[in-house]
PAGU-697633 format. One record per residue: residue number from 1; x, y, z of N, C-alpha, C, O in turn. Coordinates in nm, 2 decimals, decimal comma, padded with zeros to 4 digits. Atoms other than C-alpha are relative to their C-alpha. Layout:
BEGIN
> NUM; X; Y; Z; X; Y; Z; X; Y; Z; X; Y; Z $
...
// end
This chain:
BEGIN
> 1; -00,07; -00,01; -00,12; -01,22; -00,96; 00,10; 00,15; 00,04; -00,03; 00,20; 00,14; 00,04 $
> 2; -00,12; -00,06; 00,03; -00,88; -00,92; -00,06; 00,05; 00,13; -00,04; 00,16; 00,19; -00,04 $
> 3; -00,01; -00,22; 00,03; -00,94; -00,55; -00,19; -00,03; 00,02; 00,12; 00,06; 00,10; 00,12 $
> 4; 00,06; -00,04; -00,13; -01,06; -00,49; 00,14; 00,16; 00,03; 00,02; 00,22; 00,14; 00,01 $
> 5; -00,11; -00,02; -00,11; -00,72; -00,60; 00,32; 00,10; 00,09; -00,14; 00,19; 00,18; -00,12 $
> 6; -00,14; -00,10; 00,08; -00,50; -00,46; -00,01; -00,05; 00,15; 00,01; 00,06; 00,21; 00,05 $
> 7; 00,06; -00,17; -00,05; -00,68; -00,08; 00,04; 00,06; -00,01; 00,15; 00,15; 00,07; 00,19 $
> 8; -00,07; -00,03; -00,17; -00,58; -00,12; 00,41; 00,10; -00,05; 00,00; 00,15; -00,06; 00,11 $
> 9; -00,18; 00,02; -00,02; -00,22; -00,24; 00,32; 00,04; 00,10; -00,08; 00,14; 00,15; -00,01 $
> 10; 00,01; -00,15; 00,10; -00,20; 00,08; 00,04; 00,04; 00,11; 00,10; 00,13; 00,19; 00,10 $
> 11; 00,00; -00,16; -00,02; -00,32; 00,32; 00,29; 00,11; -00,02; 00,12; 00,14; 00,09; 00,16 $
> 12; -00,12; 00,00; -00,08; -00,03; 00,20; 00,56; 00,09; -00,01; -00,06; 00,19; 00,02; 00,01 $
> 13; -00,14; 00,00; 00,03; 00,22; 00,16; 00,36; 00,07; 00,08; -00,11; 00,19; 00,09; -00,13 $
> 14; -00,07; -00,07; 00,11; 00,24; 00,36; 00,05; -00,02; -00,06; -00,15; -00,08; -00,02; -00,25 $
> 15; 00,01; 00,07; 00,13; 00,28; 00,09; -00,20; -00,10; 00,05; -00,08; -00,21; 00,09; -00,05 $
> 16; 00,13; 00,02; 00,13; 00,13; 00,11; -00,55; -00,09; -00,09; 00,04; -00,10; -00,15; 00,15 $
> 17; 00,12; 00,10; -00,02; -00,18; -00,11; -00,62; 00,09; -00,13; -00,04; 00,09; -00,23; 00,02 $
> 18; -00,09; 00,09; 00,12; 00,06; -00,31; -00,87; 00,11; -00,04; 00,10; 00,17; -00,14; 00,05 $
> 19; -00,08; 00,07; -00,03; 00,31; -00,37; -00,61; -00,09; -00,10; 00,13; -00,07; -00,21; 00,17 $
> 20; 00,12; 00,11; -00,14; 00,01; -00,48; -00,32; 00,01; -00,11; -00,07; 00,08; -00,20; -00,03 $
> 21; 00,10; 00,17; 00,08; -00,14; -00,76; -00,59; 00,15; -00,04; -00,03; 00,15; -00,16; -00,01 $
> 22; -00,08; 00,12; -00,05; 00,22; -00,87; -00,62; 00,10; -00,07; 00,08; 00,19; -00,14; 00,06 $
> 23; -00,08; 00,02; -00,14; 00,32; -00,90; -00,27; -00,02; -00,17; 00,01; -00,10; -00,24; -00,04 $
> 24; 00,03; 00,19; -00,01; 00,38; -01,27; -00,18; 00,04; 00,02; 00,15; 00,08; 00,12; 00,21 $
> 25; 00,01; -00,01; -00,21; 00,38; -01,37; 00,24; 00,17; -00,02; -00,03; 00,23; 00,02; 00,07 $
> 26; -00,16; 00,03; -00,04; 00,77; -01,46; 00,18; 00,07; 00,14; -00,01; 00,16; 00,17; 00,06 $
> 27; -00,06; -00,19; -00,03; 00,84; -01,07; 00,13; -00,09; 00,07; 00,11; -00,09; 00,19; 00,10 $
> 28; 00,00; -00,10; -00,14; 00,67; -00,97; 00,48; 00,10; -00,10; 00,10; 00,12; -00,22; 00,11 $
> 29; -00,07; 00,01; -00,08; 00,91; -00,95; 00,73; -00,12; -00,01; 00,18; -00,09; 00,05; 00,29 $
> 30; 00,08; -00,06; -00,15; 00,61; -00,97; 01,06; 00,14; -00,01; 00,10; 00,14; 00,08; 00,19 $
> 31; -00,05; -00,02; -00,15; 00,88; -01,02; 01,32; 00,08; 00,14; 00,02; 00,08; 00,22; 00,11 $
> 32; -00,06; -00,11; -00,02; 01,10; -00,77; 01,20; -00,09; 00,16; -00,01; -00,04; 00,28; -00,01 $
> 33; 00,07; -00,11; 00,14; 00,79; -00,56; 01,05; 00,07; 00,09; -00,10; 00,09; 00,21; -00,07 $
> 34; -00,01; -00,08; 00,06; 00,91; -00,46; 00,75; -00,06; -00,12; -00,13; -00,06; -00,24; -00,12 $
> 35; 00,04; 00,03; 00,15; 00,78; -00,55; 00,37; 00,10; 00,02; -00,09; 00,17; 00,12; -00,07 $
> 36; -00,11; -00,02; 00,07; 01,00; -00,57; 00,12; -00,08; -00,05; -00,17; -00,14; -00,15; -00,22 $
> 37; 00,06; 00,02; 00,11; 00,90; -00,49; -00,21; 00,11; -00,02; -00,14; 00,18; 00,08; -00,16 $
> 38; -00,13; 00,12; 00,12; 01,15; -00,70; -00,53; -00,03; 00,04; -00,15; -00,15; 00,05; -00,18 $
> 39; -00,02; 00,06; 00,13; 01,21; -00,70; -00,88; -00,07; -00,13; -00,04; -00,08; -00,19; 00,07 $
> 40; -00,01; 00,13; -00,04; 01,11; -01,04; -00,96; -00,04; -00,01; -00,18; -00,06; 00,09; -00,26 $
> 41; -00,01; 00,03; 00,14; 01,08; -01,24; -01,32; -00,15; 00,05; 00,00; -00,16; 00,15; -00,08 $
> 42; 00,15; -00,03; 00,02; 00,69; -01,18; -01,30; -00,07; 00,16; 00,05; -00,19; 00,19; 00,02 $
> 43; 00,04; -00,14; -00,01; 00,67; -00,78; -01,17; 00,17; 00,04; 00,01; 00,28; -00,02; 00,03 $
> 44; -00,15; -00,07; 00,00; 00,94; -00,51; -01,21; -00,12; 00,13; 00,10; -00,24; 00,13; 00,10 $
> 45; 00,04; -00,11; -00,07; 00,90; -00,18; -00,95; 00,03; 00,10; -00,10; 00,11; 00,09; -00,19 $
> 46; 00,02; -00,12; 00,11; 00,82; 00,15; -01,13; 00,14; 00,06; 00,02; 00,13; 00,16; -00,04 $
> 47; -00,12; -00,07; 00,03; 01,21; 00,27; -01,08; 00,09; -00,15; -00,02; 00,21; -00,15; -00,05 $
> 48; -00,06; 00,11; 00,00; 01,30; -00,12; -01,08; 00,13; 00,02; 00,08; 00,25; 00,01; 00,04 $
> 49; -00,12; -00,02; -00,09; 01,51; -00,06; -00,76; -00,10; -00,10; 00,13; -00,21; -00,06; 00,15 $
> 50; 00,02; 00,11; -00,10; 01,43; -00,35; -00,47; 00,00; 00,13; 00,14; 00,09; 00,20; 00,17 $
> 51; -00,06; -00,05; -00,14; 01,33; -00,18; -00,12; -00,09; -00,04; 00,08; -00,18; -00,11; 00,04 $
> 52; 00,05; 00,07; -00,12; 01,19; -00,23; 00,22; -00,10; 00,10; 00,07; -00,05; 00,21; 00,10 $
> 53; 00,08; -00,15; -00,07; 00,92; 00,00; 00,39; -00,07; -00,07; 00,16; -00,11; -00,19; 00,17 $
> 54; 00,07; 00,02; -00,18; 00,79; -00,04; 00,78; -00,12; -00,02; 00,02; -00,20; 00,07; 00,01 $
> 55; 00,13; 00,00; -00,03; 00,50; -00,20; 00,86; -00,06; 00,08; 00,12; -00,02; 00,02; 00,23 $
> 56; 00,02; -00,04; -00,09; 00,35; 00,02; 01,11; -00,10; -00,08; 00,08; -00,18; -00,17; 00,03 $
> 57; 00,13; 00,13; -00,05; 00,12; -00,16; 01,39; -00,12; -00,02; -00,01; -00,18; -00,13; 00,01 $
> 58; 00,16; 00,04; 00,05; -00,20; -00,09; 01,29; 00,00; -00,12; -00,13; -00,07; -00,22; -00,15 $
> 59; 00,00; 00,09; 00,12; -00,09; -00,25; 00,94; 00,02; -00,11; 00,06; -00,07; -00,20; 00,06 $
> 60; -00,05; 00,14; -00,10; 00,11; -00,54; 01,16; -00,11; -00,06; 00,04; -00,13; -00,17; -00,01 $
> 61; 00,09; 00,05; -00,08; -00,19; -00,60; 01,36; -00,09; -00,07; -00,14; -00,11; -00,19; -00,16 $
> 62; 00,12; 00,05; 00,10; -00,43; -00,63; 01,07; 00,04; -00,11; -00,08; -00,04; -00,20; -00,10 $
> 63; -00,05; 00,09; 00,08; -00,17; -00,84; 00,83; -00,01; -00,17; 00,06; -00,04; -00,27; 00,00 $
> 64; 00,01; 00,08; -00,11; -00,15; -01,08; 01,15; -00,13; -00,08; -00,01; -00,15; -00,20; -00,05 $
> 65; 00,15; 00,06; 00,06; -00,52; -01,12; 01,12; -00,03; -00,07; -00,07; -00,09; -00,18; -00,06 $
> 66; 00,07; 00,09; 00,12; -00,58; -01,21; 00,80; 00,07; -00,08; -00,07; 00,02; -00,16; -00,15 $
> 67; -00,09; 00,14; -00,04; -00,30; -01,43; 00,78; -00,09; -00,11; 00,05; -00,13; -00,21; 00,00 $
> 68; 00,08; 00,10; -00,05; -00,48; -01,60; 01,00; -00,11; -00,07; 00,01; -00,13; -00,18; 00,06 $
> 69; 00,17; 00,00; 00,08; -00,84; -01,58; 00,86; 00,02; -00,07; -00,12; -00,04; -00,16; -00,17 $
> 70; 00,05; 00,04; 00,14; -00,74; -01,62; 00,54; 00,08; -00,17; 00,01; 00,05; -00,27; -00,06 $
> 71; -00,04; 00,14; 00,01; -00,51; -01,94; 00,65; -00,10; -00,10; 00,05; -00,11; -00,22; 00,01 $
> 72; 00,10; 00,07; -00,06; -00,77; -02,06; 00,86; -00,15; -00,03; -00,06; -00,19; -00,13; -00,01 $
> 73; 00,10; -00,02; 00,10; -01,10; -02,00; 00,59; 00,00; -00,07; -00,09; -00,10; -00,14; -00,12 $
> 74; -00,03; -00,01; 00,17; -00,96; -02,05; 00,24; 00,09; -00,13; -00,04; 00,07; -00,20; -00,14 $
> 75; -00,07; 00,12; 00,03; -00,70; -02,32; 00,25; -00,06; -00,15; 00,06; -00,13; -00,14; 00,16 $
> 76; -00,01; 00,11; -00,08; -00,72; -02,68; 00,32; 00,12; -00,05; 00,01; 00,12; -00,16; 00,07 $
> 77; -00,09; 00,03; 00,00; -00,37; -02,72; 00,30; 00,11; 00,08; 00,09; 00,07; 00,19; 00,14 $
> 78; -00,04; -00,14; -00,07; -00,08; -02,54; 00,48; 00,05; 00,07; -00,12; 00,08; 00,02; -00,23 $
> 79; -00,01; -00,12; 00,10; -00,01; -02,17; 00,34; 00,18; -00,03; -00,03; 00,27; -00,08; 00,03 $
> 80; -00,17; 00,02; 00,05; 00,31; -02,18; 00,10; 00,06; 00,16; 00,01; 00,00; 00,26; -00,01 $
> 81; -00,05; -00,13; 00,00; 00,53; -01,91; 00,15; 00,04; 00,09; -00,09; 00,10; 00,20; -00,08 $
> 82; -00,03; -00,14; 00,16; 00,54; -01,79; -00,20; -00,18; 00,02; -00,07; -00,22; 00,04; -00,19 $
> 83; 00,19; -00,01; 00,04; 00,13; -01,76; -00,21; -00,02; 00,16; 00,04; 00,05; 00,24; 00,11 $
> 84; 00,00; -00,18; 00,01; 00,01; -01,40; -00,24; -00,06; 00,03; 00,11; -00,14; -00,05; 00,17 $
> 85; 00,09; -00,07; -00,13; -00,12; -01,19; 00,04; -00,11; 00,01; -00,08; -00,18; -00,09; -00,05 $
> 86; 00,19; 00,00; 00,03; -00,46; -01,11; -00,15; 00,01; -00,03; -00,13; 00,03; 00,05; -00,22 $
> 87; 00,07; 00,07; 00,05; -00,55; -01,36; -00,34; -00,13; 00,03; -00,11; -00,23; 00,10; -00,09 $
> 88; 00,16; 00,01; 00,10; -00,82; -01,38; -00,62; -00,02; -00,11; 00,00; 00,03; -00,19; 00,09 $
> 89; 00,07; 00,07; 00,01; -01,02; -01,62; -00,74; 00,11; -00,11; -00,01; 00,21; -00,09; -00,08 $
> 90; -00,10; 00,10; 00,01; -00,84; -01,99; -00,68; 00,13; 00,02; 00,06; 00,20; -00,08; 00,06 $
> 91; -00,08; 00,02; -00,05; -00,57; -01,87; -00,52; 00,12; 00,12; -00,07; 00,22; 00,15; -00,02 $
> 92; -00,07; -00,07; 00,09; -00,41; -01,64; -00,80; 00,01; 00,10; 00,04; -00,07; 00,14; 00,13 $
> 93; 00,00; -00,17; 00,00; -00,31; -01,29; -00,81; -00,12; 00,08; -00,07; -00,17; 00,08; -00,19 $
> 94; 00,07; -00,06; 00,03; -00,55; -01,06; -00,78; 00,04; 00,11; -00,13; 00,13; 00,19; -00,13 $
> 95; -00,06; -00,11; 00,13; -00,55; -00,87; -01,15; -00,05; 00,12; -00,01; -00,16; 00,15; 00,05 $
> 96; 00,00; -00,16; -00,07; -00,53; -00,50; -01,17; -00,16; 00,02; -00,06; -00,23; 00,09; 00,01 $
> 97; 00,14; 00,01; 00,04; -00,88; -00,54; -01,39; -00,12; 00,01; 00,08; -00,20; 00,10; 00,06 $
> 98; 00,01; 00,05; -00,11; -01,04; -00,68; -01,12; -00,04; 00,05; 00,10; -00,16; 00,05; 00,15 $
> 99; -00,01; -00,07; -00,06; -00,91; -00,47; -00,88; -00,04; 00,17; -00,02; -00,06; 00,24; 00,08 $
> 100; 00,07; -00,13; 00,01; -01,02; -00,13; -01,04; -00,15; 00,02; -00,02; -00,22; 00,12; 00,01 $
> 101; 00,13; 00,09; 00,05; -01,33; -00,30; -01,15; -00,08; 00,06; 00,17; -00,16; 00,16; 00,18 $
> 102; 00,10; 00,00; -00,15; -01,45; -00,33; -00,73; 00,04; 00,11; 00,04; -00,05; 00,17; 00,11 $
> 103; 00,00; -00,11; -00,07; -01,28; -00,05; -00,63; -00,07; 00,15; -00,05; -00,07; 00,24; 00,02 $
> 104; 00,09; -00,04; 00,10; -01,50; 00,15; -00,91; -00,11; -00,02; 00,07; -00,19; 00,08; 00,08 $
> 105; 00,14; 00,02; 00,00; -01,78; -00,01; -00,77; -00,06; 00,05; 00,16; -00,17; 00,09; 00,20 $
> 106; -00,02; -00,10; -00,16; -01,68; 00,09; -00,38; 00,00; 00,14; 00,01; -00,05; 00,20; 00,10 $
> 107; 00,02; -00,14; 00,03; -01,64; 00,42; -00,51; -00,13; 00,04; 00,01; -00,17; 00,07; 00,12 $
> 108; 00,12; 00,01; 00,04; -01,99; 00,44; -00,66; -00,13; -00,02; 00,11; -00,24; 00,04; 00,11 $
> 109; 00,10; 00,04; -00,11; -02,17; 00,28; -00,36; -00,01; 00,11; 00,09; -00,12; 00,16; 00,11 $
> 110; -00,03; -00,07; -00,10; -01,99; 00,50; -00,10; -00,02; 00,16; -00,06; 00,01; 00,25; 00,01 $
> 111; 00,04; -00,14; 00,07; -02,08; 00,81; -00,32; 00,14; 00,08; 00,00; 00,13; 00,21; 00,01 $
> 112; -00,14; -00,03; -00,05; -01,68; 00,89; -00,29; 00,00; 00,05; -00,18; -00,05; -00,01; -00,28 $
> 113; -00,07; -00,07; 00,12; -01,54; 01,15; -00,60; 00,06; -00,10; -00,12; 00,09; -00,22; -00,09 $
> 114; -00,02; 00,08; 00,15; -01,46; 01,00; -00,96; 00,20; -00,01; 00,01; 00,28; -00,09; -00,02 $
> 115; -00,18; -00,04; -00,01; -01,08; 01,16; -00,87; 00,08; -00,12; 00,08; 00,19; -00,17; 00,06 $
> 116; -00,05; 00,06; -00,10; -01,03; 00,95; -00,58; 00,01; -00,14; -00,08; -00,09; -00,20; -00,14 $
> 117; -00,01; 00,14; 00,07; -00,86; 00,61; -00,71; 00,10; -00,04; 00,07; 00,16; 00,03; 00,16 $
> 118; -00,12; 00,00; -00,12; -00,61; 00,40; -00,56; 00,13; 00,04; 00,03; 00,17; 00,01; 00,14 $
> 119; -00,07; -00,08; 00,01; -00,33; 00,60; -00,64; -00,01; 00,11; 00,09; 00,09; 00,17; 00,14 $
> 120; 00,02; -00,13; -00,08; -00,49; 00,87; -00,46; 00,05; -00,03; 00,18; 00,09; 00,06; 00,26 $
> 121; -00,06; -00,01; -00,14; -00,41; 00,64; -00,14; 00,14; -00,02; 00,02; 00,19; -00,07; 00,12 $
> 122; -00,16; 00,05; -00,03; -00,03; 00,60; -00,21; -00,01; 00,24; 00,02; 00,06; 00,32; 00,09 $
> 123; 00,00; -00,15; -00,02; -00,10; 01,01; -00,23; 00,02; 00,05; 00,17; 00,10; 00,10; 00,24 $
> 124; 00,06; -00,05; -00,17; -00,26; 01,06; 00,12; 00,08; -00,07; 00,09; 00,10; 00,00; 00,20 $
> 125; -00,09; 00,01; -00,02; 00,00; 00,84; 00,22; 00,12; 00,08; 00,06; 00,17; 00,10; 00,17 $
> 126; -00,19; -00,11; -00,02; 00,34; 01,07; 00,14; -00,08; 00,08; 00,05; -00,02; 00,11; 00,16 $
> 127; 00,09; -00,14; -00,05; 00,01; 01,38; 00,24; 00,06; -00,05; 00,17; 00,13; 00,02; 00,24 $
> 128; 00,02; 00,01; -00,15; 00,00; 01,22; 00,60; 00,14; 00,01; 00,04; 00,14; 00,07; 00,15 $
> 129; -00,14; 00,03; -00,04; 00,40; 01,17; 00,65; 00,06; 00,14; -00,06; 00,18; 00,16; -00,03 $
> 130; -00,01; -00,15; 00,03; 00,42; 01,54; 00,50; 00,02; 00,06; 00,14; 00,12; 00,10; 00,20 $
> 131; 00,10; -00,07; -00,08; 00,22; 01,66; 00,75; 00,11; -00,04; 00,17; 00,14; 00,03; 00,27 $
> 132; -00,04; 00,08; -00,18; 00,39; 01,47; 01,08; 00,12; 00,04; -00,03; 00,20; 00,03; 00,07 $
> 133; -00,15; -00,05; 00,01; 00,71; 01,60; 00,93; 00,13; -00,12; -00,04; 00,25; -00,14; 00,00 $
> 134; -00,10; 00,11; 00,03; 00,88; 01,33; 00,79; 00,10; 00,08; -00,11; 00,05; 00,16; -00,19 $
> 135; -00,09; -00,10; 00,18; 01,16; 01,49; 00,51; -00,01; -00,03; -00,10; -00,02; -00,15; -00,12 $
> 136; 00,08; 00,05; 00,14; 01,08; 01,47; 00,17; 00,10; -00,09; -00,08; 00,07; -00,15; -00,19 $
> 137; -00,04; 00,12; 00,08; 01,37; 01,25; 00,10; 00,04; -00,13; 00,04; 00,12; -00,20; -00,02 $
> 138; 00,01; 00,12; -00,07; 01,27; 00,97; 00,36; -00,16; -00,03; -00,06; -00,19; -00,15; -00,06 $
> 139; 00,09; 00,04; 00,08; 00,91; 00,99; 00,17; 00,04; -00,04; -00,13; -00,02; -00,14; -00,17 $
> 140; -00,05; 00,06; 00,06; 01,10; 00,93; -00,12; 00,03; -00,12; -00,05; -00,01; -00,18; -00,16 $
> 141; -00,05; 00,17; 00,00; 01,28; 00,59; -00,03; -00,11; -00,04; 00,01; -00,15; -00,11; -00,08 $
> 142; 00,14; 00,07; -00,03; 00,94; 00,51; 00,13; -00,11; -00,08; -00,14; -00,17; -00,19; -00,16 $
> 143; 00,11; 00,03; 00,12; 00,74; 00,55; -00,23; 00,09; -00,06; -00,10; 00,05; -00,07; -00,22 $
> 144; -00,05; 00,08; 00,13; 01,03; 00,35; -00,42; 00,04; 00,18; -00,12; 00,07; 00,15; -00,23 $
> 145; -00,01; -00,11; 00,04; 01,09; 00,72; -00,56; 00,17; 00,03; -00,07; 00,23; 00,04; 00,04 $
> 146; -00,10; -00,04; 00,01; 01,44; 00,79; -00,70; 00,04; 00,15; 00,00; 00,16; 00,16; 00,03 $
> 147; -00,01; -00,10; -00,05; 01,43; 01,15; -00,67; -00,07; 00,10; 00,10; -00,19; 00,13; 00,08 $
> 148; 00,09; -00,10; -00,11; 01,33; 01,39; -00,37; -00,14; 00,09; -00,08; -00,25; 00,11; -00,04 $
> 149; 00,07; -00,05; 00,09; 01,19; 01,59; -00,67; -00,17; -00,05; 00,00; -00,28; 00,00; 00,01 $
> 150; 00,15; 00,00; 00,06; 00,92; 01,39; -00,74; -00,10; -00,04; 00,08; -00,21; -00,06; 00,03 $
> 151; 00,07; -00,04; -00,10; 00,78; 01,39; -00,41; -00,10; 00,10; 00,03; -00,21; 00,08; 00,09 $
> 152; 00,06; -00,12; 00,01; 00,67; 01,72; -00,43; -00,15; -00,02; 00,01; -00,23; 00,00; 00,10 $
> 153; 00,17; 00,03; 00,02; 00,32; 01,64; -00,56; -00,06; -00,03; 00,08; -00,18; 00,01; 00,08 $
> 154; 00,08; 00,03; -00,14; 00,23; 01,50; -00,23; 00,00; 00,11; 00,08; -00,08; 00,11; 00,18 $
> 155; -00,03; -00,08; -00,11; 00,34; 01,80; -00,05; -00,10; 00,11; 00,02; -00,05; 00,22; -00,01 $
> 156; 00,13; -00,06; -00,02; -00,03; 01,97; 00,03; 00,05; 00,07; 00,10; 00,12; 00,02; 00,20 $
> 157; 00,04; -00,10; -00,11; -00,05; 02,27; 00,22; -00,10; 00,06; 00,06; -00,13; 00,13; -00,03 $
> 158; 00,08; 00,00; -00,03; -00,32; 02,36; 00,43; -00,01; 00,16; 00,04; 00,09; 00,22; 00,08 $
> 159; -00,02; -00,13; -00,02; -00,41; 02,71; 00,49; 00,02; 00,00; 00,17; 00,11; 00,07; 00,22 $
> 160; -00,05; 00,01; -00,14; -00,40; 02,64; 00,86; 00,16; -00,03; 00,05; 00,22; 00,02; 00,14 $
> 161; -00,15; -00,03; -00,04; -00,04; 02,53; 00,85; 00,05; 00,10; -00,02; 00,11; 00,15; 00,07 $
> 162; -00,07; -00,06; -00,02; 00,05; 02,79; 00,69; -00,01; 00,10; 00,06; 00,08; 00,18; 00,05 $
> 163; 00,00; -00,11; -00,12; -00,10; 03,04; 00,95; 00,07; -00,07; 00,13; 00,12; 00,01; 00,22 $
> 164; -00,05; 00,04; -00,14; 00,02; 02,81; 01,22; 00,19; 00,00; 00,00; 00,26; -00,03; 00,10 $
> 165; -00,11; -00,01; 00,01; 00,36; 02,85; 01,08; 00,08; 00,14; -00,01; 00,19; 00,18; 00,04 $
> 166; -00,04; -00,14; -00,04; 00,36; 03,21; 01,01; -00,03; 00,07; 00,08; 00,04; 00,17; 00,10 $
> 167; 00,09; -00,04; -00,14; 00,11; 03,32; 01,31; -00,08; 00,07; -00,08; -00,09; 00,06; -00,20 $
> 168; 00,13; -00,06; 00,07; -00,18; 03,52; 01,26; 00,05; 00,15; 00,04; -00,01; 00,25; 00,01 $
// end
């Protein structure tokens, strides 16, 4: 269940896999919706720069849920606010092992490409916020990125934009 909800916190928000597994509930903001992803003694971010990305409401909606599934299911005690959003075995952080392990094996079932990995959904990500016109150096801050530059790689073009941009 916890790859489940971390794949659907991925594909709303961007994050790495490495920063999902070590999201803790004291870094979501629900009222404000926003997530905020840290430095901390136990994970560094891939530019080691602390920032904040917007839960959108589909993500909101769903985080909401399983908050409350998983507080309601899984604990007998009340949830601590430094306990992880998705959980592994006992309560721990799910490990990236683990985590590529099932998502390997979702691949596999779902008959989905060898290419496609979770990476691919922080990709489809910056692709979709391309696409709706966001600027490439507000996808940037979004992916924890320090330069606009390395954005780029998301920036897919479709032959239809670009007839719909030059006409036919």
């Amino acid at each position: 269940a916890s790859l489940r909800a971390l794949v659907i916190t991925l594909w709303h928000s961007g994050l790495r896999q490495s920063e999902g597994r070590h999201l803790k509930w004291d870094k979501l903001d629900l009222g404000r919706k926003f997530l905020h992803v840290k430095n901390t003694t136990y994970f560094q971010t891939k530019n080691r720069k602390d920032r904040s990305v917007p839960i959108p409401n589909p993500l909101y909606e769903f985080l909401v849920d399983w908050k409350n599934e998983f507080t309601d299911h899984c604990w007998e005690t009340e949830r601590d606010t430094e306990e992880w959003v998705f959980p592994g075995y006992y309560g721990q952080k799910l490990s990236q092992a683990a985590v590529i392990k099932q998502f390997r094996e979702w691949r596999e079932k779902l008959g989905i490409r060898d290419e496609v990995t979770l990476h691919t959904i922080c990709h489809s990500y910056a692709t979709r916020l391309a696409r709706k016109g966001v600027p490439p150096r507000v996808i940037a801050k979004l992916l924890g990125h320090s330069k606009v530059s390395s954005v780029q790689k998301y920036m897919h073009t479709r032959t239809d934009e670009m007839e719909e941009w030059i006409g036919k």
